[in-house]
N, C-alpha and C positions, 0 to 999 in steps of 0.2 A: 576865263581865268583873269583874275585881277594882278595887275604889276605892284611889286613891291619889294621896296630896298631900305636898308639901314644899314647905318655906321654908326659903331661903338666905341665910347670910351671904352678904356683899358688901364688897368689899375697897377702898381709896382707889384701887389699878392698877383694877380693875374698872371704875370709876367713870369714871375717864380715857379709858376706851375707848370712852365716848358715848352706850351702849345696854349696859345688862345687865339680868339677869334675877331676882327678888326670889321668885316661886312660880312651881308648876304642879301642875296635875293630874289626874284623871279619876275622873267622881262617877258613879256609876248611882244616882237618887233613885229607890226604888218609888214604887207607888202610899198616897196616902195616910199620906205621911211627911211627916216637920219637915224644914224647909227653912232655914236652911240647916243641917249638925249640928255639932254643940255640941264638937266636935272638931279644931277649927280653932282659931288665936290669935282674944284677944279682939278687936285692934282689927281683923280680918275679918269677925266674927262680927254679923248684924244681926238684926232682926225686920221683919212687911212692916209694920208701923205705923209704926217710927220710921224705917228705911232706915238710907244709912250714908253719908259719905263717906269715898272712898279718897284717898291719897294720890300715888298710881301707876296706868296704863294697863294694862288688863284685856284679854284677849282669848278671849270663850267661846264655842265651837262646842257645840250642840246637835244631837245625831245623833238623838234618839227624840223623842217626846214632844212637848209642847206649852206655853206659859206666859205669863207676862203680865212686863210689863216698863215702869216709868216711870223718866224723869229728871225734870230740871227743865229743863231745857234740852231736849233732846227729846221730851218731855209721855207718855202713854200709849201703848205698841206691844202687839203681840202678839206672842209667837215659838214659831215652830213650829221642824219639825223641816227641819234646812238653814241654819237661820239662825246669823250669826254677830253675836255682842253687844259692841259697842267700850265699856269703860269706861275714864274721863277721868279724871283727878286732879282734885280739889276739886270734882267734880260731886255732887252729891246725886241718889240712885238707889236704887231696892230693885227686884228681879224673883223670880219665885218658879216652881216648876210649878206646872201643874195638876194637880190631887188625882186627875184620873182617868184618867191618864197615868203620869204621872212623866216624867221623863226623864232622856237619859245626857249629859252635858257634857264635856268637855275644854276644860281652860284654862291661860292662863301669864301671868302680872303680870310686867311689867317698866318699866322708866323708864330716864331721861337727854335727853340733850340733840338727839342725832339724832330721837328719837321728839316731841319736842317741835316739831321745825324741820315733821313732814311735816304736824302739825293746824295749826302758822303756814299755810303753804301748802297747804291747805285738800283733802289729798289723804283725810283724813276728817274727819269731821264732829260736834261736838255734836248738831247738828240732825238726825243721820241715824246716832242708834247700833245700829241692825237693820238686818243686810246682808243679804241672803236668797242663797246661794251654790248651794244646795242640795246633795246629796251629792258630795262630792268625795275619792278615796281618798287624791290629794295630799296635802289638810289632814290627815289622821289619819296622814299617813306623819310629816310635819311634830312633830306632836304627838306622838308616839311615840318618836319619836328624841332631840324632847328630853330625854323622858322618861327613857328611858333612862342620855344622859350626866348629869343629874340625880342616878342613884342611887352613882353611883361618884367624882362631885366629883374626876376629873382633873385635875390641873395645867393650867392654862388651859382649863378647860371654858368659862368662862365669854365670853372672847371669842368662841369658837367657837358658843356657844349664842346669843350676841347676832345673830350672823349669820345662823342662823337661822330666828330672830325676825323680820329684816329683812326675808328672802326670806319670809317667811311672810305678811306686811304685805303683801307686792310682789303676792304672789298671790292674794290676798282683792281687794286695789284693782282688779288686771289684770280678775277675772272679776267682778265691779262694774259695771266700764267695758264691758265687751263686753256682759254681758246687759242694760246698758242701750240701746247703741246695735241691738243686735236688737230688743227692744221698741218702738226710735222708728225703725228703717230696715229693717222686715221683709226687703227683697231686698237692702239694699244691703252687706252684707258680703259676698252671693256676687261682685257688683260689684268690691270692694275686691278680692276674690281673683284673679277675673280682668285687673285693668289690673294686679296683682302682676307674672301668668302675661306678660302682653304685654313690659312693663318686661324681665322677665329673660332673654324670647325677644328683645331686642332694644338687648341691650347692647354690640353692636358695628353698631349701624348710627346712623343720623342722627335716627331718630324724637323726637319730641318727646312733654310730656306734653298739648298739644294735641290730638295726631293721634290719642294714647290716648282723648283723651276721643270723640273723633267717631268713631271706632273704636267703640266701645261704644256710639254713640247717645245721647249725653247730653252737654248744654253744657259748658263747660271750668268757669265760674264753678262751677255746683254739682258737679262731679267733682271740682275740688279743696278746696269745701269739706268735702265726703262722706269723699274720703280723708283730708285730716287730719284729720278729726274721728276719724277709726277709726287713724290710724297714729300719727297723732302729729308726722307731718312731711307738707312737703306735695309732689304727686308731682313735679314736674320739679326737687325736692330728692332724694327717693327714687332715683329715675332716676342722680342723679349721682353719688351713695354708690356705688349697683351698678358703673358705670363705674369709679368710683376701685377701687375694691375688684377687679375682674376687671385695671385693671393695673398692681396691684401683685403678682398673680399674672403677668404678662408682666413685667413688669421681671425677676422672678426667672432669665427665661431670655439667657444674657450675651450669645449672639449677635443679640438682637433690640435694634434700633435703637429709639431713643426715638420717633423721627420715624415710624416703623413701629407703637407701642405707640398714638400717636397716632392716626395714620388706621386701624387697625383698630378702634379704640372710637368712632368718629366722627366726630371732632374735625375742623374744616376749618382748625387751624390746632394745629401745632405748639405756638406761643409760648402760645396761649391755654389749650390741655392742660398746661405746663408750670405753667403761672401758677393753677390751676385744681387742678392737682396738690398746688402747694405750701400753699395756701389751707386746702387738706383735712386734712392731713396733718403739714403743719411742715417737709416737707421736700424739696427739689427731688427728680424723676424717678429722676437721676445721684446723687445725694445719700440715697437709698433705697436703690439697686442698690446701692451702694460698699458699705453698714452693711450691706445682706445676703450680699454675698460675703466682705466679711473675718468676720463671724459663723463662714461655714464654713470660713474658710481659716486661722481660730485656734484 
């Protein structure tokens, strides 16, 4: 694996865009090397006695290896290999490998104002800068790609890399969330998959997300806590997305009456599917159908 790193100009459009990207790169430290190397600008450049602060949001996956890692705000971690390391703006932090290891990193520093909005709302953390991901080909596809449009500095790379970044964030959070809720609900994500399975076997009938839950052998109160906790929404919401969504696939057919789109998703009432409809959506049944035929008919 060949090392490499680069720092980026950044432009006032750049900057406008909310998220761009300042370095990146990929380090294979052997064993029993200076950490970090003297090849870098100075103000990246630390030792572990004094540490350093940044001025911008870090993000370093660790594929080998093993190391140690403090802030001040998150106190003393370990990091092995899997792990991914958050660093913050104006945190104070030094991490290093281990000497009888080494290890391989990938990284990309960026900042602005969207990455600022997601530690406002708390979607990570000072208190929790070691994510433990474990290996994932995603991340390195991620990382790679930046990489890449990195060395050629394209006419708008840099929006384009900010995006990215974003979905990259999205995907460290996502598997975050999920290998926590397996470690605190051993069974119950195969749960979540099943009332899915039920939901989407039964989007043209009357069921409710009640029957789901007694269906399943388990109270409504904790089914719908279990589900949103893992979905994110809760299920007789779920349920009614799937409905809107299958007929807005029937609206598309001209000869199907509304009142018919209606009583085949379940609806015991016309006016209430209509009203239900518009809720969702912005836009009445009739007022759907019209924007998608003249779409084709223009």
């Amino acid at each position: 694996m060949k090392t490499y790193h680069k720092y980026l100009p950044v432009s006032a459009e750049d900057e406008k865009w909310g998220l761009y990207m300042l370095n990146a790169g990929i380090g294979h430290i052997p064993l029993s090397s200076n950490y970090p190397s003297t090849d870098h600008p100075s103000t990246y450049y630390f030792n572990w006695k004094n540490g350093r602060i940044l001025s911008e949001y870090q993000l370093i996956y660790i594929t080998h290896g093993e190391g140690s890692f403090e802030s001040r705000t998150g106190g003393i971690k370990k990091i092995k290999a899997g792990s991914i390391v958050m660093l913050f703006p104006d945190e104070w932090h030094r991490y290093k490998p281990n000497e009888r290891t080494g290890w391989t990193e990938y990284w990309v520093g960026f900042k602005g104002p969207i990455a600022d909005q997601l530690i406002r709302n708390n979607f990570f953390s000072l208190r929790k800068p070691i994510m433990h991901i474990g290996f994932q080909e995603e991340v390195i596809a991620f990382f790679n790609d930046i990489y890449e449009r990195t060395k050629t500095e394209m006419t708008g790379y840099q929006p384009l890399i900010s995006g990215e970044i974003l979905h990259l964030l999205g995907f460290v959070y996502a598997i975050g969330k999920e290998k926590a809720f397996r470690r605190n609900n051993n069974d119950m994500e195969q749960l979540v998959s099943q009332a899915r399975i039920v939901f989407r076997e039964n989007t043209e009938t009357t069921i409710t997300a009640e029957q789901v839950a007694d269906t399943l052998g388990i109270s409504y109160s904790l089914f719908r806590k279990i589900f949103k906790q893992y979905t994110g929404i809760a299920p007789g919401q779920y349920l009614i997305q799937l409905k809107i969504e299958k007929a807005k696939r029937l609206l598309t057919l001209p000869d199907k009456l509304i009142k018919e789109v209606a009583y085949d998703l379940g609806f015991d009432s016309c006016f209430y599917f209509s009203k239900l409809f518009k809720e969702k959506t912005g836009f009445s049944p009739a007022s759907y159908r019209n924007r998608y035929m003249s779409y084709f008919r223009s």
